[in-house]
C-alpha atoms as an extended CHARMM CRD file, in Angstrom:
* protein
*
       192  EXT
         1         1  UNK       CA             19.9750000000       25.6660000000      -15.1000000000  PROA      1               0.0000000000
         2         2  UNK       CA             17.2470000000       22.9280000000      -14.5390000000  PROA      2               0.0000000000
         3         3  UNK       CA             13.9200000000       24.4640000000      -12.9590000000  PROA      3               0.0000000000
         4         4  UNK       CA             12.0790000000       22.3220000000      -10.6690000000  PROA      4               0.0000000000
         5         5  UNK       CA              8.3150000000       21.8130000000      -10.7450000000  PROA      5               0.0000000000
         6         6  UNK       CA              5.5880000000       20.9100000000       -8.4870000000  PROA      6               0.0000000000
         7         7  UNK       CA              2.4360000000       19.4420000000       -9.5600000000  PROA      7               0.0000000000
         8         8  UNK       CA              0.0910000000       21.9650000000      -11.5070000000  PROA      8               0.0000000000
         9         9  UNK       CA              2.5880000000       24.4180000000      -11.7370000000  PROA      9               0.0000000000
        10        10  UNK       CA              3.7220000000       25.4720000000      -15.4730000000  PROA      10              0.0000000000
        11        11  UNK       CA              6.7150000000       27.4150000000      -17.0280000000  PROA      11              0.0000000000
        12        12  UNK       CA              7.3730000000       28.4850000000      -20.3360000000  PROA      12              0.0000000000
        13        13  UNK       CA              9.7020000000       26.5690000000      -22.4890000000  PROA      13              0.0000000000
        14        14  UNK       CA             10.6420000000       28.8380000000      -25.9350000000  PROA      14              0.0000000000
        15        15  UNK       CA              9.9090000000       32.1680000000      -24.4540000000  PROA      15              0.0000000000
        16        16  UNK       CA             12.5170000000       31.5640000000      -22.0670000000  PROA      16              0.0000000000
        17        17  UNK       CA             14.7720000000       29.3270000000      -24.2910000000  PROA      17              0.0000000000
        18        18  UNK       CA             15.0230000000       31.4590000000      -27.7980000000  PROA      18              0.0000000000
        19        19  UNK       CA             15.1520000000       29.7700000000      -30.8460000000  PROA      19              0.0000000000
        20        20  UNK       CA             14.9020000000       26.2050000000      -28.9190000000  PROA      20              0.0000000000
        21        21  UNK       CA             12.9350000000       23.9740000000      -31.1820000000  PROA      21              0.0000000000
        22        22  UNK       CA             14.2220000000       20.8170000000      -30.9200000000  PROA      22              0.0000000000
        23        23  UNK       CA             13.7520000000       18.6650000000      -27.2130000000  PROA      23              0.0000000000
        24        24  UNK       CA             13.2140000000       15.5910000000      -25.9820000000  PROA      24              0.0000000000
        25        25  UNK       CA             10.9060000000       14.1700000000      -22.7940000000  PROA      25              0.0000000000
        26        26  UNK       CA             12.5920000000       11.9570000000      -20.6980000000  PROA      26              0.0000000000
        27        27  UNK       CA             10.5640000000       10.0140000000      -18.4350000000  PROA      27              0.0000000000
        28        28  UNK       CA             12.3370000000        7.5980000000      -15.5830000000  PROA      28              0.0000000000
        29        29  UNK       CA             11.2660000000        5.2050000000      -12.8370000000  PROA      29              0.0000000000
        30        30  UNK       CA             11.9240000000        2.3810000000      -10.2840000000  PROA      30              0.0000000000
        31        31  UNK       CA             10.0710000000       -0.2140000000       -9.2840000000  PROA      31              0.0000000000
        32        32  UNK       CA              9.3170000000       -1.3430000000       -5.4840000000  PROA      32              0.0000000000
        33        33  UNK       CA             10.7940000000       -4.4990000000       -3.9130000000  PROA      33              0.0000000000
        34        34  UNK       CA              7.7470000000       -6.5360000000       -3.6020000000  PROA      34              0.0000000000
        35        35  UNK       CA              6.4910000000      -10.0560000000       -3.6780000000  PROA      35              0.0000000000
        36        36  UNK       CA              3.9020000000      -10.3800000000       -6.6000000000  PROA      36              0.0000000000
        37        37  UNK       CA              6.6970000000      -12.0320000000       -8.5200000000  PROA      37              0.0000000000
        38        38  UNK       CA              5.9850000000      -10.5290000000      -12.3670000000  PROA      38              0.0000000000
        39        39  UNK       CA              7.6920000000       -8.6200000000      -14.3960000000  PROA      39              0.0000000000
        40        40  UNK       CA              6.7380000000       -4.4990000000      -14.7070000000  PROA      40              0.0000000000
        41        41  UNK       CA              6.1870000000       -2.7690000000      -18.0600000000  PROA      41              0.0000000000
        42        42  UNK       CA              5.8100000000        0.6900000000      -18.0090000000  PROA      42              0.0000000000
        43        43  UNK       CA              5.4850000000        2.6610000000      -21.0260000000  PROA      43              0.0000000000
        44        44  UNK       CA              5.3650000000        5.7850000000      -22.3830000000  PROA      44              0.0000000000
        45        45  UNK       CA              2.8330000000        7.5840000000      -24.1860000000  PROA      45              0.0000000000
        46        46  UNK       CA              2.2140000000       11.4160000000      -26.0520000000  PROA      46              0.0000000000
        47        47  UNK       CA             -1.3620000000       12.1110000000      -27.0920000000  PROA      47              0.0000000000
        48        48  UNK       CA             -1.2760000000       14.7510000000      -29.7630000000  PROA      48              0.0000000000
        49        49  UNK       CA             -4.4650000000       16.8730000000      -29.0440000000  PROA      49              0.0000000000
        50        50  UNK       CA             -6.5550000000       19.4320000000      -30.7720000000  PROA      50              0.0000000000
        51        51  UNK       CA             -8.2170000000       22.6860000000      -28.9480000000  PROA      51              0.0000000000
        52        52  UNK       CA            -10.9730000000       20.6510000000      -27.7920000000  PROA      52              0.0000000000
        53        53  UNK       CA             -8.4460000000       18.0620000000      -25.7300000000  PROA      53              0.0000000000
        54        54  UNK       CA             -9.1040000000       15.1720000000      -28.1210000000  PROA      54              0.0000000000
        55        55  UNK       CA             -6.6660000000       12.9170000000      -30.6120000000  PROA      55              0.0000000000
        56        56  UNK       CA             -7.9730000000       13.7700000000      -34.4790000000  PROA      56              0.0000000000
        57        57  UNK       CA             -6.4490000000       11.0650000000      -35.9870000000  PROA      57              0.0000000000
        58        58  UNK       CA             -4.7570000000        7.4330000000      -34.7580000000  PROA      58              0.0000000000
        59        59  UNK       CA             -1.8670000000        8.6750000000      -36.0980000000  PROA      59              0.0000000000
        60        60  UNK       CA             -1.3760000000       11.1770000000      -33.3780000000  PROA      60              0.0000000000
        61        61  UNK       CA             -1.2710000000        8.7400000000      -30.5840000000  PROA      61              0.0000000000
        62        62  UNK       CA              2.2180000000        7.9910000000      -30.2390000000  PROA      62              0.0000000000
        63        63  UNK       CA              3.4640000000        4.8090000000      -28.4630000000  PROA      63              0.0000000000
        64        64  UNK       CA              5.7540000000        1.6700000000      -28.5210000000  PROA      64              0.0000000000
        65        65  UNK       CA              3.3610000000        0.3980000000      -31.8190000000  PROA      65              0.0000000000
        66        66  UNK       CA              3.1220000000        3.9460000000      -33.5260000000  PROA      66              0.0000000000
        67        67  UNK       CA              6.6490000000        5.2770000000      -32.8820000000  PROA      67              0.0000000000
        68        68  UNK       CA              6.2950000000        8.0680000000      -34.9420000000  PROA      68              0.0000000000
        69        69  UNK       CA              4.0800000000       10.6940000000      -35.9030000000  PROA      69              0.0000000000
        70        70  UNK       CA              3.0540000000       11.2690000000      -39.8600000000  PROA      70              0.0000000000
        71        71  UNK       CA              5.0740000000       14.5080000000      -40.0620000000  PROA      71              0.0000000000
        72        72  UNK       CA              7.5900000000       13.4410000000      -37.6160000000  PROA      72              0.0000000000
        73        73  UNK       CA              7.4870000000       15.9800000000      -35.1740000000  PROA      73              0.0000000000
        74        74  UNK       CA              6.9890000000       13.2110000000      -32.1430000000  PROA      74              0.0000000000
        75        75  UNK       CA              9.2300000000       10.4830000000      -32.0380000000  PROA      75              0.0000000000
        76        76  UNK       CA              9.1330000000        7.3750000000      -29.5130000000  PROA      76              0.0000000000
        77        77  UNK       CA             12.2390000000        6.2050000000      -28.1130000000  PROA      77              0.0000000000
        78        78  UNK       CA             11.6480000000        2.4530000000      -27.8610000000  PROA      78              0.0000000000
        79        79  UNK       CA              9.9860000000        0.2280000000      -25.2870000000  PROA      79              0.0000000000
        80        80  UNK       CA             11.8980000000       -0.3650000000      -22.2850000000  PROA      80              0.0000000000
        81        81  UNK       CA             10.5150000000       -3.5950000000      -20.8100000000  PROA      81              0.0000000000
        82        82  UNK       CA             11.9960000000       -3.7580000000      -17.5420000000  PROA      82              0.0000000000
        83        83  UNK       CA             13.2640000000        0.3050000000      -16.5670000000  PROA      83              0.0000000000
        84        84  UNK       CA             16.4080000000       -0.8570000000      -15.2700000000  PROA      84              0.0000000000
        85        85  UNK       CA             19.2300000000        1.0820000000      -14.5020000000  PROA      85              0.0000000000
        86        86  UNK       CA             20.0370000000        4.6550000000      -14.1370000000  PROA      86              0.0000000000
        87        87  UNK       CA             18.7430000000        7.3290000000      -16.1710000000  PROA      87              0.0000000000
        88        88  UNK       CA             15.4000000000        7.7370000000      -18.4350000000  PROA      88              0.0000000000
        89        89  UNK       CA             13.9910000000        4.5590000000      -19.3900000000  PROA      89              0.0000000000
        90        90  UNK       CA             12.1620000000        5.7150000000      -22.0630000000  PROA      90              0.0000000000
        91        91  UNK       CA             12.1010000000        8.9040000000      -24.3170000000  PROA      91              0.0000000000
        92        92  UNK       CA              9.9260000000       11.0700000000      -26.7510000000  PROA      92              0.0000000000
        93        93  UNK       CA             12.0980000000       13.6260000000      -29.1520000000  PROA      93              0.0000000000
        94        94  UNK       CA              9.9630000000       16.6520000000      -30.0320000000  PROA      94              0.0000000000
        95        95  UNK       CA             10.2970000000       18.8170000000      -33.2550000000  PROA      95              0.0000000000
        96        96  UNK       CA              8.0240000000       22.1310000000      -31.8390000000  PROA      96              0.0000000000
        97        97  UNK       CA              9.1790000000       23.5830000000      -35.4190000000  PROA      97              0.0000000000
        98        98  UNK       CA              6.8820000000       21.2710000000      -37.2270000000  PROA      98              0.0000000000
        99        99  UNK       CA              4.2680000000       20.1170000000      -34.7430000000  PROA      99              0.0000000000
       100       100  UNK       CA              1.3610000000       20.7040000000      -36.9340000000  PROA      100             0.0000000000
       101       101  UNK       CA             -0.9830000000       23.8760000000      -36.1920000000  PROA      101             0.0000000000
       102       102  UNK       CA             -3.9270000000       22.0850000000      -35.3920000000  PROA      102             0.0000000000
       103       103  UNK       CA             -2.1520000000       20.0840000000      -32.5540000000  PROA      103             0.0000000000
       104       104  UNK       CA             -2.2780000000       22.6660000000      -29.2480000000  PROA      104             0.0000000000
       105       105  UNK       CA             -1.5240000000       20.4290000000      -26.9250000000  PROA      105             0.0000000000
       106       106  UNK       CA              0.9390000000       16.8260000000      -26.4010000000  PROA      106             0.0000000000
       107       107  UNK       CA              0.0810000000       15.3630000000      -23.3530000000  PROA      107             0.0000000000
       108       108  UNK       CA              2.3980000000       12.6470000000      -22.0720000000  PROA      108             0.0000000000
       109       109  UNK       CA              1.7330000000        9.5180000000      -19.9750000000  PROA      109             0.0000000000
       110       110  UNK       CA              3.2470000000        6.3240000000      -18.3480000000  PROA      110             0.0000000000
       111       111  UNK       CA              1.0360000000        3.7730000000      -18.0590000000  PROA      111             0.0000000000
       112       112  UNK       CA              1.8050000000        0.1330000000      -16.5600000000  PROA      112             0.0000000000
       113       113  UNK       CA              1.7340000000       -2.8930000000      -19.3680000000  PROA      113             0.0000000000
       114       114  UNK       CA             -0.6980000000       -5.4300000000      -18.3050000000  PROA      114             0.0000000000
       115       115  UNK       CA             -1.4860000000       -4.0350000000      -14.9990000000  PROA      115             0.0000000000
       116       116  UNK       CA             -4.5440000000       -5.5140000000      -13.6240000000  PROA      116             0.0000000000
       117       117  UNK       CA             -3.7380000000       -9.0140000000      -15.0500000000  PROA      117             0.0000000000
       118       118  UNK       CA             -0.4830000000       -8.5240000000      -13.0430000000  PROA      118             0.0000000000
       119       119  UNK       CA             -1.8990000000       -7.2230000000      -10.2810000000  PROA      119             0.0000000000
       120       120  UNK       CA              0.0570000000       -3.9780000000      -10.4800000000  PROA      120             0.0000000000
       121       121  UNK       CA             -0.2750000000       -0.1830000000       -9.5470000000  PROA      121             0.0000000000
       122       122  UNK       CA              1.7980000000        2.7490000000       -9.5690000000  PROA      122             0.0000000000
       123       123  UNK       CA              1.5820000000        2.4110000000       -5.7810000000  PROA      123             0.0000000000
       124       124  UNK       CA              4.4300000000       -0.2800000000       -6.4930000000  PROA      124             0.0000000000
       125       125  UNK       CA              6.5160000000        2.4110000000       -8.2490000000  PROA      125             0.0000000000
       126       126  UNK       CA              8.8470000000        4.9600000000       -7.1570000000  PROA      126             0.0000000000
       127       127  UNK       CA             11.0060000000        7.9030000000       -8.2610000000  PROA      127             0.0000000000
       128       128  UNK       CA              9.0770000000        8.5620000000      -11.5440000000  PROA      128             0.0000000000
       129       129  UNK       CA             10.2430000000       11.4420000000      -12.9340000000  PROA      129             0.0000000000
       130       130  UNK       CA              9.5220000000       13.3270000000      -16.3680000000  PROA      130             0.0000000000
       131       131  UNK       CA             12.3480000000       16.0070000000      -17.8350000000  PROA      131             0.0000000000
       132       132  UNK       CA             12.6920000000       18.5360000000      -20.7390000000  PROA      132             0.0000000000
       133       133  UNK       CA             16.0770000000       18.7130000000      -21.9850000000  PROA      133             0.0000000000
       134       134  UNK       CA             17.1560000000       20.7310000000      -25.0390000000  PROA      134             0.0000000000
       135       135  UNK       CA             18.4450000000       18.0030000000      -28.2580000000  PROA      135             0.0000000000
       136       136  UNK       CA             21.2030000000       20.0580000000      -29.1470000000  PROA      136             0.0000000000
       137       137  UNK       CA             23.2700000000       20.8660000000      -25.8500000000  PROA      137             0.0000000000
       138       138  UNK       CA             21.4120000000       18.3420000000      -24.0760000000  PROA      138             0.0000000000
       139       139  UNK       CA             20.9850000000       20.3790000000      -21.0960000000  PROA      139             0.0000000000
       140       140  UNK       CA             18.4930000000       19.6420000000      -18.6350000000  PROA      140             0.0000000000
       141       141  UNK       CA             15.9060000000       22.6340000000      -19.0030000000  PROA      141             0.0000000000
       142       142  UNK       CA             12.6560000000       21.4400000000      -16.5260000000  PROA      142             0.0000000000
       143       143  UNK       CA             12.1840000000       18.5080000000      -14.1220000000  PROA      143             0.0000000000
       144       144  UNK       CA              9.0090000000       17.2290000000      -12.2420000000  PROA      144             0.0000000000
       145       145  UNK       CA              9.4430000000       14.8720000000       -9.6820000000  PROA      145             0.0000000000
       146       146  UNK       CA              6.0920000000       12.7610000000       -9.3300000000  PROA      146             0.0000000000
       147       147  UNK       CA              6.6830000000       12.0030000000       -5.6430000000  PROA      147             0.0000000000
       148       148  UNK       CA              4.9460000000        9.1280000000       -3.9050000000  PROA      148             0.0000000000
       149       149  UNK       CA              1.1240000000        9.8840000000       -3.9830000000  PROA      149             0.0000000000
       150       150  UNK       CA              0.1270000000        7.3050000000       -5.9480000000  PROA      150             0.0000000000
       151       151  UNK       CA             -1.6200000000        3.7960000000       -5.1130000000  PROA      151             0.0000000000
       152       152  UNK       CA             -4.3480000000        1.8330000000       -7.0120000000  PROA      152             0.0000000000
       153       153  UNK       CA             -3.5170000000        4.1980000000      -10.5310000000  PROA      153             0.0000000000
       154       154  UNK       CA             -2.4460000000        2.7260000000      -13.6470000000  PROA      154             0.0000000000
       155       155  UNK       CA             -2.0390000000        5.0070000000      -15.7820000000  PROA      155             0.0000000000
       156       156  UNK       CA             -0.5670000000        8.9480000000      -14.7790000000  PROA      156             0.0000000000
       157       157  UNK       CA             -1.0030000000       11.8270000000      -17.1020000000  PROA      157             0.0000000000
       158       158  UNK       CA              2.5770000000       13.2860000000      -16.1090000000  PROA      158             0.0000000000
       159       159  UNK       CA              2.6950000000       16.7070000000      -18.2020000000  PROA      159             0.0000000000
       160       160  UNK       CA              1.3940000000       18.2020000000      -20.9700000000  PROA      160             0.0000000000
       161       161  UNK       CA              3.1030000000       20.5800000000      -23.8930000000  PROA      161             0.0000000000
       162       162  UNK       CA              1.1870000000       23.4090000000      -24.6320000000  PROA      162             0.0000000000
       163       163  UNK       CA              0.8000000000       26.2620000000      -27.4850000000  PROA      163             0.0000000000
       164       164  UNK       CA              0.2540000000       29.5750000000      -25.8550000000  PROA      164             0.0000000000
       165       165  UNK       CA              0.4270000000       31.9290000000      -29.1470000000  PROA      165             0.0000000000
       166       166  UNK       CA              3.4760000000       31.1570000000      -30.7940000000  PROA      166             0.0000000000
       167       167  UNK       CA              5.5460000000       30.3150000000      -27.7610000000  PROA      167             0.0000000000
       168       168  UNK       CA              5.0580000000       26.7130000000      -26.0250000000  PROA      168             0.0000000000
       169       169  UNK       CA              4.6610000000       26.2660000000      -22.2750000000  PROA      169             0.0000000000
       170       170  UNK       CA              5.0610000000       23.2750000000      -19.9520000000  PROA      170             0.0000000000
       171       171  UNK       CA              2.4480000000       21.7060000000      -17.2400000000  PROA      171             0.0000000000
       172       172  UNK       CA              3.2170000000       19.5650000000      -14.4540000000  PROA      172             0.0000000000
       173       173  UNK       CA              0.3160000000       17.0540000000      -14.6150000000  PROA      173             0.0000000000
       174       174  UNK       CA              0.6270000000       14.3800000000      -12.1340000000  PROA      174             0.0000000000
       175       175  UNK       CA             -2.7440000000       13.1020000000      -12.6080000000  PROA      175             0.0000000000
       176       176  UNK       CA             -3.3790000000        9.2830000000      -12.0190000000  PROA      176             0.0000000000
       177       177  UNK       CA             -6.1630000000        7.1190000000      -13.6580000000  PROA      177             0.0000000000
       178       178  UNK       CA             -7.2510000000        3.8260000000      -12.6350000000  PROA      178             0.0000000000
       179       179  UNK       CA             -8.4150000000        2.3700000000      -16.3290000000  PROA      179             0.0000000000
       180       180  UNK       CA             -4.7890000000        2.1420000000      -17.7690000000  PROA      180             0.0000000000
       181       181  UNK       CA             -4.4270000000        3.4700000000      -21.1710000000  PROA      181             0.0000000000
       182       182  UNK       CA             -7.7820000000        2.3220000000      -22.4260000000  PROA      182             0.0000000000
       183       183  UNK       CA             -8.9610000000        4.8890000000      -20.5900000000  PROA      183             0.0000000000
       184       184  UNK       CA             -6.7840000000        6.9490000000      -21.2130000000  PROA      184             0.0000000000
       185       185  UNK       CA             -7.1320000000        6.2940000000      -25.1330000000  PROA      185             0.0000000000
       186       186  UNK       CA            -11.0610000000        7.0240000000      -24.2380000000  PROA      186             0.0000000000
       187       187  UNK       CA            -10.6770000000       10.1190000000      -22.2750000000  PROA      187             0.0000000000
       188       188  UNK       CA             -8.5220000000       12.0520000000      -25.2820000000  PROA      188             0.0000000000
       189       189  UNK       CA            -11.1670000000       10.2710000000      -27.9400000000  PROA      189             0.0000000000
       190       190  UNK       CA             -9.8150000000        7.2920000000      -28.9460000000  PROA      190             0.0000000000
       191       191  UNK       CA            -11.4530000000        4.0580000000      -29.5110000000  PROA      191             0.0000000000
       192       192  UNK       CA             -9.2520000000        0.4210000000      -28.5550000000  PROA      192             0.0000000000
């Protein structure tokens, strides 16, 4: 049975889910009618943080040009240029088995390709959505719907992965940024 989340609330993931270990994020949206004519690129991206909330190595910045991590424990989907049709448009499989010890935290993002040279916000996007569904059975295990209450934002942090002990939790983030994923890259210590 799926659970439902509202922004900021979290929910444990392998307490409640024994012996889960394998998952995969699925993150889904549509895109407004409107008339600014270009194309819209969202992607996906998982920041792979220490305790302090900051990406140790380049490595751990998983995207559409670092599909993989160095151990393998987060894996990139693909980029989905255009997030058409039903269903996620783009995924991120999780390992939690092998995630190394000095990551706490995998914070996940969408972010809009070429946004202010497009002239494009999240304001022109609807039904974004992020899920947690278990690899093996692929049942749905959490959804967060990010509802509508986004305008000038580029970039949204839409959930975050966490280690609390040995058992991993999940966050419902829905927090928007208006630098795109430089600034997001800056925020979680990265330099572009």
């Amino acid at each position: 049975m799926t659970i439902s989340l509202k922004k900021g609330q979290k929910v444990d993931l392998t307490k409640t889910n024994p012996g889960l270990t394998k998952i995969f994020i699925g993150l889904g949206w549509d895109v407004n009618k409107y008339d600014g004519g270009k194309e819209f690129d969202l992607d996906t991206s998982a920041f792979m943080l220490s305790p302090e909330g900051k990406v140790a190595d380049e490595k751990n910045f998983i995207y559409f040009n670092n599909p993989k991590s160095a151990e393998g424990a987060v894996i990139h989907s693909g980029d989905n240029k255009t997030g058409a049709g039903d269903g996620d448009d783009e995924q991120v499989k999780i390992d939690l088995a092998i995630v190394p010890a000095n990551v706490h935290k995998i914070s996940f993002a969408i972010t809009i390709h070429e946004a202010q040279e497009r002239n494009q916000n999240f304001g022109q996007v609807s039904n974004a959505y992020v899920r947690v569904v278990n690899e093996a059975t692929g049942e749905e295990l959490i959804r967060y719907d990010l509802g509508e209450d986004f305008s000038i934002e580029t970039a949204i942090v839409v959930c975050d992965l966490y280690r609390n002990g040995q058992e991993w939790k999940f966050n419902a983030i829905g927090s928007g940024y208006q630098n795109g994923l430089a600034g997001l890259c800056k925020d979680f210590g990265l330099d572009v």
